[in-house]
C-alpha positions in Angstrom: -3.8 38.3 -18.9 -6.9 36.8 -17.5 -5.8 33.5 -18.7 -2.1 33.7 -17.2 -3.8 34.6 -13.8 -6.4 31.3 -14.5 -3.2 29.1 -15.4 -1.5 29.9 -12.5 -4.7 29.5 -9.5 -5.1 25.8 -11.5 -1.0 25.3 -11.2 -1.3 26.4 -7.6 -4.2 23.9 -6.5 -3.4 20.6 -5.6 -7.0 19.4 -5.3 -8.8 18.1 -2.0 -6.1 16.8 0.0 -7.9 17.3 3.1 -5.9 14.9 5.8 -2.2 15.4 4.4 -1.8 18.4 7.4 -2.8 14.9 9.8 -0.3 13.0 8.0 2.2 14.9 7.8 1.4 15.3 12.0 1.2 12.0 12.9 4.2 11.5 10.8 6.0 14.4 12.8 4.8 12.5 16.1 6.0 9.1 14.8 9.4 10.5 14.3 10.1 12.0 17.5 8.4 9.1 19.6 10.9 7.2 17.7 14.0 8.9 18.2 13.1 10.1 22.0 12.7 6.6 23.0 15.6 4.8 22.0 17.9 2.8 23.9 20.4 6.1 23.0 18.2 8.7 24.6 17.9 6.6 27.6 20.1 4.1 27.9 18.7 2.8 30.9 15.1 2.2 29.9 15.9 -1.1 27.1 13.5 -1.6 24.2 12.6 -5.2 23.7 11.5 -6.4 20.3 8.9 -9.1 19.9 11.3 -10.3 17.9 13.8 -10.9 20.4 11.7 -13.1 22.9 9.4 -14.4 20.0 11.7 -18.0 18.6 12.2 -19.1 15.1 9.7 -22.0 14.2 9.6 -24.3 11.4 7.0 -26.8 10.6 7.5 -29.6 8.2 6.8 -33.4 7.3 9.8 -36.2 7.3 8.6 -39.5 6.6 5.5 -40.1 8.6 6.1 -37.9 11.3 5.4 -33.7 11.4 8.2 -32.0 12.7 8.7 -28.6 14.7 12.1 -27.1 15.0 12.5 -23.8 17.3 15.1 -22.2 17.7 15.5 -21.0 21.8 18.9 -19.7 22.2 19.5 -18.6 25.5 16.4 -20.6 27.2 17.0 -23.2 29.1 15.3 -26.8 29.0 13.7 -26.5 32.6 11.9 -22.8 31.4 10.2 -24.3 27.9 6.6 -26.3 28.4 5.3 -28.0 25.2 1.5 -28.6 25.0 0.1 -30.4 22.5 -4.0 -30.5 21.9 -6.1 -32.4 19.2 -5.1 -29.7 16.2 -2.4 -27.5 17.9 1.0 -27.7 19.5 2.0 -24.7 22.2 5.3 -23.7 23.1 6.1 -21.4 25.7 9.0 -20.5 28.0 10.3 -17.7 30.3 14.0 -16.3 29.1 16.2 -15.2 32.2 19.4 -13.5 32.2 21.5 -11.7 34.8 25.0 -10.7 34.1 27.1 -9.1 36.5 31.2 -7.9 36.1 33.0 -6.5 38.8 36.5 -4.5 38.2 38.5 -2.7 40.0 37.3 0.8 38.7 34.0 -0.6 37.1 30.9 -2.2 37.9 28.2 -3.4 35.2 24.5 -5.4 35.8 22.2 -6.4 33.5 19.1 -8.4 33.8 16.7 -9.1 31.4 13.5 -11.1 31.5 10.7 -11.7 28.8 8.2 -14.7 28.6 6.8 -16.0 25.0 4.7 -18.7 23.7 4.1 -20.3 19.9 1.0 -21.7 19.0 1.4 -23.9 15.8 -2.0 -25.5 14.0 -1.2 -29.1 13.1 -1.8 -29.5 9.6 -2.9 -33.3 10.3 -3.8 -35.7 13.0 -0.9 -36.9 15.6 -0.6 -39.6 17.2 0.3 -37.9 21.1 1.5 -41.2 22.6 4.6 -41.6 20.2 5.5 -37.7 20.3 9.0 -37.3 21.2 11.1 -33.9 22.0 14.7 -33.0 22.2 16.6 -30.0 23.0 20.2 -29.2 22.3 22.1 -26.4 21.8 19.4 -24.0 21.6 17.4 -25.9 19.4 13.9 -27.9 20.2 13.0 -30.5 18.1 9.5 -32.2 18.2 8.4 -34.8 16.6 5.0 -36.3 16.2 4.2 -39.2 13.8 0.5 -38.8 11.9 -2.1 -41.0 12.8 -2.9 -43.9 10.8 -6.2 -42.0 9.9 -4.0 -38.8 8.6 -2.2 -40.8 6.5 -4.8 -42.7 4.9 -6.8 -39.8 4.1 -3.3 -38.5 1.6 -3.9 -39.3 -2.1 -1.7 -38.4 -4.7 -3.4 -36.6 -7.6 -1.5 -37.1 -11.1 -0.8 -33.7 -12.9 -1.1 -34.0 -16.6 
């Protein structure tokens, strides 16, 4: 009987699991910080995601030149800035929207601001004379040939 009563205080113990009680709390907290602060719960207060403000970049070589592509929908040309340094290219720009609808039994505004900025490291040397930018339908395009130095410095290696 003695060994029944050992079997079961060894099946009983989990070992040392001293911080699951401050998991399973912050856990507890997480959850309802989460689901008290949705845009549900208060429909007034609206959540922004870094995500939302923060734009698609891609960075890529064609030809000679490096090329950025963001994509800015909603932002218009006069609110984006594009700074370009020795080894890094910026872009930053301030989204603003206001909508308003007026109807006869219903009245509805929105606003809704956010600022972001991008800083990209230029995997080679440019040449910032000959950079050129273009923006159209959401989409900035940057493009910014290597120097002749950059390109001298690329050597093909064979694989065998």
């Amino acid at each position: 009987m003695a060994k029944e009563e050992a079997k079961k205080e060894v099946a009983k113990s989990e070992g040392a699991r001293p911080l699951v009680p401050f998991l399973d709390a912050e856990r507890w907290f997480d959850d309802f910080f989460r689901r008290a602060f949705t845009p549900i719960s208060f429909p007034r207060l609206r959540v922004t995601a870094t995500e939302d403000i923060m734009p698609d970049v891609d960075m890529f070589e064609d030809g000679g030149d490096i090329v950025v592509k963001a994509e800015l929908p909603g932002i218009k040309k006069e609110d984006l800035e594009v700074t370009l340094t020795d080894d890094a290219i910026t872009i930053s720009g301030e989204k603003k929207k206001e909508e308003e609808i007026k109807k006869k039994d219903y009245y509805k505004w929105e606003r809704s601001y956010g600022s972001f900025y991008r800083t990209l490291s230029l995997p080679a040397e440019v040449q910032a004379d000959k950079v050129k930018s273009t923006f159209k339908d959401g989409v900035l395009e940057i493009r910014m040939p290597k120097s002749e130095k950059a390109k001298s410095k690329e050597v093909k290696v064979k694989v065998e």
